[in-house]
HTML snippet that shows the backbone in 3Dmol.js (N, CA, C, O; Angstrom):
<script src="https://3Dmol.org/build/3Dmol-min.js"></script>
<div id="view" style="width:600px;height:400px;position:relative"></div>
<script>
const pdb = `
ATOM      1  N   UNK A   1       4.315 -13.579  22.437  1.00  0.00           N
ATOM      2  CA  UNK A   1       4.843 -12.229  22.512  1.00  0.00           C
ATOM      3  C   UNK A   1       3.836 -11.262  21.887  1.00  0.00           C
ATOM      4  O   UNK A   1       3.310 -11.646  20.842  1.00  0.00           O
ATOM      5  N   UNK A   2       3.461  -9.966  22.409  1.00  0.00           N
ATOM      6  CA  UNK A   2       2.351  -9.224  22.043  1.00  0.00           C
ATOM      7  C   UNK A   2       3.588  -8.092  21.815  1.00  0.00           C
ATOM      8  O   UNK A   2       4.577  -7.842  22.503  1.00  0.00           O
ATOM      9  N   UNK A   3       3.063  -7.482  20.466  1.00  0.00           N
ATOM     10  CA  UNK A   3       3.658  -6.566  20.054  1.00  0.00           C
ATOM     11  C   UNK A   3       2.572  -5.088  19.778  1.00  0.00           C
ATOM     12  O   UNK A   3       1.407  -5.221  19.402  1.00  0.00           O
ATOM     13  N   UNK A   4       3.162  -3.836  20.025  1.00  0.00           N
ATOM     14  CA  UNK A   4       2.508  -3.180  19.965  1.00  0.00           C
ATOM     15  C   UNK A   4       1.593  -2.806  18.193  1.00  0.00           C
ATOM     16  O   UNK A   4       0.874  -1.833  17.968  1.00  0.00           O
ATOM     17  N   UNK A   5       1.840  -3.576  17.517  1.00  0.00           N
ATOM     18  CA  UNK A   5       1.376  -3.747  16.016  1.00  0.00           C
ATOM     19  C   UNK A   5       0.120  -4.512  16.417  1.00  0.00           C
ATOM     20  O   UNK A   5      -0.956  -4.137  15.952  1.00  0.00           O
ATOM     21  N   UNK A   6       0.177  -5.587  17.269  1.00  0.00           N
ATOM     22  CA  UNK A   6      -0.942  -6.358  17.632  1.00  0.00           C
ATOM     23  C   UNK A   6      -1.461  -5.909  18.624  1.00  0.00           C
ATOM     24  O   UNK A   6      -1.699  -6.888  19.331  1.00  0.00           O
ATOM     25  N   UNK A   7      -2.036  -4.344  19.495  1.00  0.00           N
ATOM     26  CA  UNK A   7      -2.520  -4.222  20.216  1.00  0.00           C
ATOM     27  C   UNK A   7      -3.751  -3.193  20.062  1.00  0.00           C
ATOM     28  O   UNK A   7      -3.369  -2.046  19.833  1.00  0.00           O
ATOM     29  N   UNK A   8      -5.066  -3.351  20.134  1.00  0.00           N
ATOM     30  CA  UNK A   8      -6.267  -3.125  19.500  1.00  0.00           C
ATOM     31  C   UNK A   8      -6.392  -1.977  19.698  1.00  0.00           C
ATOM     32  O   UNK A   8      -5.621  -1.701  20.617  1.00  0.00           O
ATOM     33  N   UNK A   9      -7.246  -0.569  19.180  1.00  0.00           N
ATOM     34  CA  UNK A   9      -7.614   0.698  19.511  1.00  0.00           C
ATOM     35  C   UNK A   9      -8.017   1.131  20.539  1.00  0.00           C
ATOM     36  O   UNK A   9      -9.187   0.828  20.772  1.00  0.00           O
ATOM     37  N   UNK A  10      -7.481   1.784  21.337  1.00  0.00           N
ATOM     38  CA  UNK A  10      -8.317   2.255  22.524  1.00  0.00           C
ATOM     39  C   UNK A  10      -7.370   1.936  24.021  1.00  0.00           C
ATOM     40  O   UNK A  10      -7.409   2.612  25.049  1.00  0.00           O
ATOM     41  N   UNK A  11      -6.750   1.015  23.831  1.00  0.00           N
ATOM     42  CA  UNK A  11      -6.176   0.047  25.034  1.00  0.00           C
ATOM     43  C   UNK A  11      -4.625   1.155  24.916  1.00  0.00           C
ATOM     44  O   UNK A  11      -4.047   1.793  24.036  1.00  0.00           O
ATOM     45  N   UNK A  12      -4.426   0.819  26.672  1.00  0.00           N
ATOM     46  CA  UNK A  12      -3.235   1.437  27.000  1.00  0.00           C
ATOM     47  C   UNK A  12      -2.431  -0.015  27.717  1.00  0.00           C
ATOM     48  O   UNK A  12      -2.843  -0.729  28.632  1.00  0.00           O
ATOM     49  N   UNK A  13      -0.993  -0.134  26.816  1.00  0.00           N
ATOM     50  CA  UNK A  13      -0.052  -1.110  27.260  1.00  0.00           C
ATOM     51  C   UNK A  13       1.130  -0.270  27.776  1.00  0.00           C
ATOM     52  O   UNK A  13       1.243   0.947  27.925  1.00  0.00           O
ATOM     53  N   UNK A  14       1.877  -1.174  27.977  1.00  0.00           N
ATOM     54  CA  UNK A  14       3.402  -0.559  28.759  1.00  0.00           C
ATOM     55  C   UNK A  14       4.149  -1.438  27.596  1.00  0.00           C
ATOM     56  O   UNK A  14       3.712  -2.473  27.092  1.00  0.00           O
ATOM     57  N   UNK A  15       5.408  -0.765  27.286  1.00  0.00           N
ATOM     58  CA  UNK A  15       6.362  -1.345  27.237  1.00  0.00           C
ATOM     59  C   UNK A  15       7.184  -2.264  27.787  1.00  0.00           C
ATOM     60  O   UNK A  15       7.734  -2.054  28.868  1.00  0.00           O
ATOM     61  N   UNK A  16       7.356  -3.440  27.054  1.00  0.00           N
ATOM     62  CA  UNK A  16       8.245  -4.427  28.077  1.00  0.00           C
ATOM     63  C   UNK A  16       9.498  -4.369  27.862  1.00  0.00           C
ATOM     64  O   UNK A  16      10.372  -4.447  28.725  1.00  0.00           O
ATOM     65  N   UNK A  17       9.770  -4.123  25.827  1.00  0.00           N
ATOM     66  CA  UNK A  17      10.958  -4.392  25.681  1.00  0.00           C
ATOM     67  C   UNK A  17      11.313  -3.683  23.795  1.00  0.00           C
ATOM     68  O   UNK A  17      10.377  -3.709  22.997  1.00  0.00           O
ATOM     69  N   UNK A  18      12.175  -3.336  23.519  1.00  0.00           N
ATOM     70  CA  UNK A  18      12.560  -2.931  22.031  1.00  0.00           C
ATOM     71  C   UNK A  18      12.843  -4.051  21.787  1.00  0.00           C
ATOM     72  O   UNK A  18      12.777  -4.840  22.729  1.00  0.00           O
ATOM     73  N   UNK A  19      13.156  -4.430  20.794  1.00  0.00           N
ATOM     74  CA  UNK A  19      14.201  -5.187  19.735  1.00  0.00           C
ATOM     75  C   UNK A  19      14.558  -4.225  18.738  1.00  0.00           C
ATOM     76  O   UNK A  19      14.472  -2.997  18.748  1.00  0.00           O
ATOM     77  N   UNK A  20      14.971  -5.017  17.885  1.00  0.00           N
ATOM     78  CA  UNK A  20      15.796  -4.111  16.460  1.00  0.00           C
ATOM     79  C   UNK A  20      17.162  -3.623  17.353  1.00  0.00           C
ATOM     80  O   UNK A  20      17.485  -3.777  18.531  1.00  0.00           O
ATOM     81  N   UNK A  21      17.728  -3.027  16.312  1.00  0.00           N
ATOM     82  CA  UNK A  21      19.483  -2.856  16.346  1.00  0.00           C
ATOM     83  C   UNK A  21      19.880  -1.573  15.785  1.00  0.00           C
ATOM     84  O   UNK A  21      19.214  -1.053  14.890  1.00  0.00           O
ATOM     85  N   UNK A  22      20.595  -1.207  16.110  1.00  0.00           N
ATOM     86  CA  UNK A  22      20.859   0.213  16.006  1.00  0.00           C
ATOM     87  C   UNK A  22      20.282   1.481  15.401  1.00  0.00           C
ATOM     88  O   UNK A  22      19.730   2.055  16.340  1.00  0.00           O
ATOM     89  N   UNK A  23      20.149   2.141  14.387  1.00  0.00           N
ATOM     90  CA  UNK A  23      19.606   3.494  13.986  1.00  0.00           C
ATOM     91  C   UNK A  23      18.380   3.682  14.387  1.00  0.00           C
ATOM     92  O   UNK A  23      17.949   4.763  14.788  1.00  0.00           O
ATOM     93  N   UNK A  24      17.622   2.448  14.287  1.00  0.00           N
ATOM     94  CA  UNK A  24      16.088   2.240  14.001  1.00  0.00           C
ATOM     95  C   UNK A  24      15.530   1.890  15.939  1.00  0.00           C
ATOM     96  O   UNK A  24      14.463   2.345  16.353  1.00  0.00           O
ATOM     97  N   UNK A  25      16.354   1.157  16.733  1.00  0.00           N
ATOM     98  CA  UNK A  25      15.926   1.401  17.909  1.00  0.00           C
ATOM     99  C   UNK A  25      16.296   2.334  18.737  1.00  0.00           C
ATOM    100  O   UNK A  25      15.817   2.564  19.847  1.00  0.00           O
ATOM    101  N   UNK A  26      17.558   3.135  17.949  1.00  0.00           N
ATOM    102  CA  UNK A  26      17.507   4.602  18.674  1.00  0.00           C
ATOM    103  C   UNK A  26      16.652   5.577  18.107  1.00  0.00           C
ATOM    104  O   UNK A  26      16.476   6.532  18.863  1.00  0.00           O
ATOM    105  N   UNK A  27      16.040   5.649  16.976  1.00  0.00           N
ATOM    106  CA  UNK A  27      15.226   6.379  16.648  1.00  0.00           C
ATOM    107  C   UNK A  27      13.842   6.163  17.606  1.00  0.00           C
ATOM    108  O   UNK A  27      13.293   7.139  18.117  1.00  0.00           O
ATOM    109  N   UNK A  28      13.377   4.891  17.780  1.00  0.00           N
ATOM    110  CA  UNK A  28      12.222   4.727  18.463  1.00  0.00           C
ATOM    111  C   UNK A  28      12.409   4.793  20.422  1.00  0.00           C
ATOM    112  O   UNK A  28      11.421   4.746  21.155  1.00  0.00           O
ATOM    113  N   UNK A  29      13.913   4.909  20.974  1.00  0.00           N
ATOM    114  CA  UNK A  29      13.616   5.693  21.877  1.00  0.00           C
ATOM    115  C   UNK A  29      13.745   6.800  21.980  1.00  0.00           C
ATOM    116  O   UNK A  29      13.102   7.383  22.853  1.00  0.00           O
ATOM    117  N   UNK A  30      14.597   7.491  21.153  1.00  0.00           N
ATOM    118  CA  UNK A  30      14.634   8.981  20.714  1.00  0.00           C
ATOM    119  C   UNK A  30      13.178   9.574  20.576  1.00  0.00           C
ATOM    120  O   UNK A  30      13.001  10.791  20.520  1.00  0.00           O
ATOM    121  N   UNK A  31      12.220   8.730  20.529  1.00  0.00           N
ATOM    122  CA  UNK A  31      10.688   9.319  20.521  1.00  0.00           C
ATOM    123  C   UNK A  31      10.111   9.280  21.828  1.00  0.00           C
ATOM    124  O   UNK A  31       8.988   9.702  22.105  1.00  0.00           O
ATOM    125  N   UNK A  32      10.871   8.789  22.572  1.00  0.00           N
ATOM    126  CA  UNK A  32       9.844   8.571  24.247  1.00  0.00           C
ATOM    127  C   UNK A  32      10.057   7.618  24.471  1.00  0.00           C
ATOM    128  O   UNK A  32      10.298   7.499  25.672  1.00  0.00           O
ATOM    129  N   UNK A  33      10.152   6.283  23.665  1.00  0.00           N
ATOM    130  CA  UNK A  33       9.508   5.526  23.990  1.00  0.00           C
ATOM    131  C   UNK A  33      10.181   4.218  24.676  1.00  0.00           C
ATOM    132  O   UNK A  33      10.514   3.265  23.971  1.00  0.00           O
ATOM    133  N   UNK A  34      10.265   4.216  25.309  1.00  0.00           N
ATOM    134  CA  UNK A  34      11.426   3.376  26.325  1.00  0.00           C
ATOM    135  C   UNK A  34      10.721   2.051  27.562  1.00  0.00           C
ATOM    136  O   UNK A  34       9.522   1.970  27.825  1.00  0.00           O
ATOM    137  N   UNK A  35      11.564   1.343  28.025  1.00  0.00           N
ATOM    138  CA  UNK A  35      11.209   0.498  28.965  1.00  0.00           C
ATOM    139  C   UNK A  35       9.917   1.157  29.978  1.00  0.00           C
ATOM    140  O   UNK A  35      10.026   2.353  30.249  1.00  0.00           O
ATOM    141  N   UNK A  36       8.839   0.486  30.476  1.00  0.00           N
ATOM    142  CA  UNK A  36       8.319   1.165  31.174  1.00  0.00           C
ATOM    143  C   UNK A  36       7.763   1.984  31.276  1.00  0.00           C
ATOM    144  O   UNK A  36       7.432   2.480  32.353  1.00  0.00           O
ATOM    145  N   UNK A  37       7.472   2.403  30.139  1.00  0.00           N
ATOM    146  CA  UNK A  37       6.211   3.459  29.674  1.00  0.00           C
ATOM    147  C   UNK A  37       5.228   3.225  28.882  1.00  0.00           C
ATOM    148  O   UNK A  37       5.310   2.536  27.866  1.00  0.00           O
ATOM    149  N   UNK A  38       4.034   3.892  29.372  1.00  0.00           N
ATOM    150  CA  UNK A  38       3.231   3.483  29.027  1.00  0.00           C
ATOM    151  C   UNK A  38       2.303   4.252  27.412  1.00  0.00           C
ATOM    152  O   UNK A  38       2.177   5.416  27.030  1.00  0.00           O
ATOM    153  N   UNK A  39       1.868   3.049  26.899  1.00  0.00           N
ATOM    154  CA  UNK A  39       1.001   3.784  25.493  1.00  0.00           C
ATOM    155  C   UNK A  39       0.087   3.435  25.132  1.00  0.00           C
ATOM    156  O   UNK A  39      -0.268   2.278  24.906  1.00  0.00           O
ATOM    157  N   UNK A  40      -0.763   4.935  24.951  1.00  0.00           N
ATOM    158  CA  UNK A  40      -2.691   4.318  24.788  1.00  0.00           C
ATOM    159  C   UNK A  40      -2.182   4.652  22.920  1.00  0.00           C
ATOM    160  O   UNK A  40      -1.502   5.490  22.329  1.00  0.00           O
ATOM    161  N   UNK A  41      -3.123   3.238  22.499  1.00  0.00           N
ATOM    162  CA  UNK A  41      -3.295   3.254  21.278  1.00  0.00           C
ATOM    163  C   UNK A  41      -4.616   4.258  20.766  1.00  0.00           C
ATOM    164  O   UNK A  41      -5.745   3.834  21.010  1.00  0.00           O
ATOM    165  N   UNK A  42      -4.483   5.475  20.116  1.00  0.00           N
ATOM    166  CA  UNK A  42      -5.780   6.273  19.884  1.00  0.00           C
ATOM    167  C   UNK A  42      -6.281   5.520  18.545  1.00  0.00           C
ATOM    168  O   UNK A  42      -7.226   4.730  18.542  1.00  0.00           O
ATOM    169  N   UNK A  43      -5.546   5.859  17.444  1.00  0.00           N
ATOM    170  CA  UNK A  43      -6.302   5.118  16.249  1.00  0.00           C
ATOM    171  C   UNK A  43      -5.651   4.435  15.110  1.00  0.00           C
ATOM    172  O   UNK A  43      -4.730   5.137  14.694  1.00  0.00           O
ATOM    173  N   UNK A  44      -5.754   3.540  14.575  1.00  0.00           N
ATOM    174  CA  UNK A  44      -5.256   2.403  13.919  1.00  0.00           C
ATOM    175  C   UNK A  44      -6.063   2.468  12.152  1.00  0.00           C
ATOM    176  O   UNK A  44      -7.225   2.230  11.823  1.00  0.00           O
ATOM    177  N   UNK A  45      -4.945   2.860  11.375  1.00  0.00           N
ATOM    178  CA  UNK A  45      -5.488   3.092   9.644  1.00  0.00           C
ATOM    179  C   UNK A  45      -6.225   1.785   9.491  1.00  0.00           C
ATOM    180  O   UNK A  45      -6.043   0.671   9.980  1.00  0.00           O
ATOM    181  N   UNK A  46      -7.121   2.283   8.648  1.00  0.00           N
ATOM    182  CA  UNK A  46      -7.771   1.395   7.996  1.00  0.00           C
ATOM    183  C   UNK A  46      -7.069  -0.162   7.419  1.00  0.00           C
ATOM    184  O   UNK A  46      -7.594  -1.275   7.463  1.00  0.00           O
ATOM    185  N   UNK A  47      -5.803   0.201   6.918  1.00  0.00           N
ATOM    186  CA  UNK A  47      -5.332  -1.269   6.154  1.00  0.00           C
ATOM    187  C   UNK A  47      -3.888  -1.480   7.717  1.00  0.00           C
ATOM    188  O   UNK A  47      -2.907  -2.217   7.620  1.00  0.00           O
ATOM    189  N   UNK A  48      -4.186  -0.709   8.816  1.00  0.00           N
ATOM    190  CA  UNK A  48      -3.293  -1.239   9.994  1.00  0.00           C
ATOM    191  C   UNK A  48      -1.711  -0.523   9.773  1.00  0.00           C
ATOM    192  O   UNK A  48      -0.724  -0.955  10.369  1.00  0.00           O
ATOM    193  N   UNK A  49      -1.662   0.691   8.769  1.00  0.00           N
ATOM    194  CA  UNK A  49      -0.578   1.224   9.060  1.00  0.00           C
ATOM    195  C   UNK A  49      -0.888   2.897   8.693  1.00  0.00           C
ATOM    196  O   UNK A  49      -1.399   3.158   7.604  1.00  0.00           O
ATOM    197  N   UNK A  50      -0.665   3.626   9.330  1.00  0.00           N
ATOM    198  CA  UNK A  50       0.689   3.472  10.488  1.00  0.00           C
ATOM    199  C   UNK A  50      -0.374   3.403  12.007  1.00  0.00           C
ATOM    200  O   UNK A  50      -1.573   3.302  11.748  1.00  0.00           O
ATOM    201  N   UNK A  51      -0.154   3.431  12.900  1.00  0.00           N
ATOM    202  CA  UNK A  51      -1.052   4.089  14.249  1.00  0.00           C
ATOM    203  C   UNK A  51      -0.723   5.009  14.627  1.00  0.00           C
ATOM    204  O   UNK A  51       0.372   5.438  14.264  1.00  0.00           O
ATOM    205  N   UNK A  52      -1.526   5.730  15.533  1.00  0.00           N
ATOM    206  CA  UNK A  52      -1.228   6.862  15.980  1.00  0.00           C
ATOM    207  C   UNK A  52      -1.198   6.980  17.291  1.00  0.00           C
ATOM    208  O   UNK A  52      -2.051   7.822  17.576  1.00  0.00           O
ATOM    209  N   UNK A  53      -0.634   6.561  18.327  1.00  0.00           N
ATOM    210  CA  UNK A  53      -0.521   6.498  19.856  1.00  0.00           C
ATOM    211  C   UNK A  53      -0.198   8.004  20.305  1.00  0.00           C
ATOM    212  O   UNK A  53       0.084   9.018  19.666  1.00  0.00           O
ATOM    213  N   UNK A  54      -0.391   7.670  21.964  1.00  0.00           N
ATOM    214  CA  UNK A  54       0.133   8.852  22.593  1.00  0.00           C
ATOM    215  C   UNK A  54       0.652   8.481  23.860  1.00  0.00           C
ATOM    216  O   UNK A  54      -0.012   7.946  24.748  1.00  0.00           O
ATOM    217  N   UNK A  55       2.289   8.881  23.946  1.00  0.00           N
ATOM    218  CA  UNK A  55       3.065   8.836  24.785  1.00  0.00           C
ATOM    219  C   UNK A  55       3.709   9.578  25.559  1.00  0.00           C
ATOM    220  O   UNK A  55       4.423  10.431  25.032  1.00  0.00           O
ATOM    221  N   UNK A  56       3.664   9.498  26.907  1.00  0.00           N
ATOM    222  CA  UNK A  56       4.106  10.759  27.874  1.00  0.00           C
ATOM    223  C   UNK A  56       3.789  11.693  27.593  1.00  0.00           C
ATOM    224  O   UNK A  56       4.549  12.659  27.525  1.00  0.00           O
ATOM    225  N   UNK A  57       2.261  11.738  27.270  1.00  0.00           N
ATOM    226  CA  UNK A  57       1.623  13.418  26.476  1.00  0.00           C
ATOM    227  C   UNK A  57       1.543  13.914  25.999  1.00  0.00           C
ATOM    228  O   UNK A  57       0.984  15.005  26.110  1.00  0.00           O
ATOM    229  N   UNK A  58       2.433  13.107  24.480  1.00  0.00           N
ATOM    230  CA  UNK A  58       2.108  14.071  22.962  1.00  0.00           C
ATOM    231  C   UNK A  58       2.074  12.746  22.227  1.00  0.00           C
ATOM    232  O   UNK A  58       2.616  11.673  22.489  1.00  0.00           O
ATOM    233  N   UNK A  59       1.132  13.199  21.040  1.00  0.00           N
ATOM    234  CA  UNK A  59       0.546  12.129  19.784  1.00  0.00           C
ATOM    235  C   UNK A  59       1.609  11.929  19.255  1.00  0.00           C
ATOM    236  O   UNK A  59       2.537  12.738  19.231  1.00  0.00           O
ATOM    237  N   UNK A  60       1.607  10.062  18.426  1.00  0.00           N
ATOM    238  CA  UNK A  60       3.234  10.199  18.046  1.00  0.00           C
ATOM    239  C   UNK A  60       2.544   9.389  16.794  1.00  0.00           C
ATOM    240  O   UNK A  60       1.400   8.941  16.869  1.00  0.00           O
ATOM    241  N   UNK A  61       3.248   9.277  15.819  1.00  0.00           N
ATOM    242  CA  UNK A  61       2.621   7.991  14.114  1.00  0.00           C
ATOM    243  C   UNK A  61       3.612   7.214  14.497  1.00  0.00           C
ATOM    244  O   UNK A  61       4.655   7.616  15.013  1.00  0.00           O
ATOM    245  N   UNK A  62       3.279   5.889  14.220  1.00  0.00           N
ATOM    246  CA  UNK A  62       4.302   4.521  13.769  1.00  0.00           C
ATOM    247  C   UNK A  62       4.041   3.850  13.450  1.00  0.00           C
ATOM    248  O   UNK A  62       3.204   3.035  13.838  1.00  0.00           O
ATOM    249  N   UNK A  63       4.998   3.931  12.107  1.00  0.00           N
ATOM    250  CA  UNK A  63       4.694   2.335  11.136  1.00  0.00           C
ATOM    251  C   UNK A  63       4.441   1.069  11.396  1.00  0.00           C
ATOM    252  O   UNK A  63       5.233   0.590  12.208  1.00  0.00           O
ATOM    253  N   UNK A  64       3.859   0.554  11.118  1.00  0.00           N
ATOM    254  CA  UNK A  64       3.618  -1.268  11.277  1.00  0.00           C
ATOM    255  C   UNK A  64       5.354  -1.628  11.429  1.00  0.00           C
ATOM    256  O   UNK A  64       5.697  -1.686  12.609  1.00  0.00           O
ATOM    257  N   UNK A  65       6.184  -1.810  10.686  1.00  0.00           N
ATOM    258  CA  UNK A  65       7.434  -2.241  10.791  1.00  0.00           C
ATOM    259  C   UNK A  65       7.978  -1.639  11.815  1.00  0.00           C
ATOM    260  O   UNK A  65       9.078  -2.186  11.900  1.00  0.00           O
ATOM    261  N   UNK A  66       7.863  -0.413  13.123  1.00  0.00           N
ATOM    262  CA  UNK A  66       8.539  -0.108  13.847  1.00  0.00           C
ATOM    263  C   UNK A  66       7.382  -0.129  15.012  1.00  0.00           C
ATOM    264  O   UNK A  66       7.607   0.224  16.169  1.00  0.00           O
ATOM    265  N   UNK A  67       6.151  -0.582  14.551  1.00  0.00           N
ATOM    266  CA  UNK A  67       5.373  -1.070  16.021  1.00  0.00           C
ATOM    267  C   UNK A  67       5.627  -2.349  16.637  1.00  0.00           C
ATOM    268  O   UNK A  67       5.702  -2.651  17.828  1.00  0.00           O
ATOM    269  N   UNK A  68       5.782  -3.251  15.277  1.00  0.00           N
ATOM    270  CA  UNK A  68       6.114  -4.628  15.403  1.00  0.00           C
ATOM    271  C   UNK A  68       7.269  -4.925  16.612  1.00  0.00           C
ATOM    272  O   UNK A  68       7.170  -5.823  17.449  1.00  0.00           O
ATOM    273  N   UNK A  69       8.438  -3.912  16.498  1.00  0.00           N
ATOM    274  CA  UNK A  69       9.280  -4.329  17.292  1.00  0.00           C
ATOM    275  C   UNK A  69       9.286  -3.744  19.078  1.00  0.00           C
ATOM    276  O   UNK A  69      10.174  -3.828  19.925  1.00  0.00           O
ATOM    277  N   UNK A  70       8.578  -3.444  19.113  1.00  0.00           N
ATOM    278  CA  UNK A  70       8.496  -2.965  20.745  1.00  0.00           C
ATOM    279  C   UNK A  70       7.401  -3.793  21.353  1.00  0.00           C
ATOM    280  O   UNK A  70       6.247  -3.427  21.129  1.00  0.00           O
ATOM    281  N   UNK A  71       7.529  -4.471  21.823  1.00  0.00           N
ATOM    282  CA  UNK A  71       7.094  -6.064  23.282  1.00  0.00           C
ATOM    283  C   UNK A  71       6.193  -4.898  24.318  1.00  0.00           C
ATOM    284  O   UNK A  71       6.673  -4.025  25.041  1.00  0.00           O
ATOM    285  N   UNK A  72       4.742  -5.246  24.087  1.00  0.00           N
ATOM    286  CA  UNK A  72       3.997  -4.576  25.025  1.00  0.00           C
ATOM    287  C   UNK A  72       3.486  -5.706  26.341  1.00  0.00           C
ATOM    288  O   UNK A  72       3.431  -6.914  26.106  1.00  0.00           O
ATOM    289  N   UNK A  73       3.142  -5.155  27.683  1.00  0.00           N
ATOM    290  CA  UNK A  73       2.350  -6.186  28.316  1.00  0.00           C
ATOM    291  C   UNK A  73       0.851  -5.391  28.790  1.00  0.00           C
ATOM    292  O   UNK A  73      -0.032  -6.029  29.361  1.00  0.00           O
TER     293      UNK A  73
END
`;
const viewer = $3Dmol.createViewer("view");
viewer.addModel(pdb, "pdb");
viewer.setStyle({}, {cartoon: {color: "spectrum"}});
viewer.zoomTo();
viewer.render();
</script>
């Protein structure tokens, strides 16, 4: 399973799938970010938190603990 926490700088994945359970996976589609869309990773902190992607056309931050859970392919 490739998670978007494990996906390198520069590269654009799609979403396959959320996990997590309530507040915290409506917060992360409440950001865009849903089945089937796609996200270029722009840049990744030095110690790997937070990243900074961009989705459906605006820059977004996310923590290591809430990249972890969204299933990229």
């Amino acid at each position: 399973m490739t998670t978007l926490k494990n996906t390198a700088c520069g590269q654009t994945v799609k979403v396959k799938k959320i996990s997590g359970e309530g507040p915290v996976r409506r917060r992360i589609m409440d950001m865009g970010i849903t089945k089937g869309v796609e996200i270029f990773v722009r840049k990744v902190a030095p110690l790997g938190d937070p990243l900074e992607v961009t989705v459906r056309g605006y820059e977004l931050t996310l923590r290591k603990t809430d990249a972890e859970m969204i299933e990229v392919i």
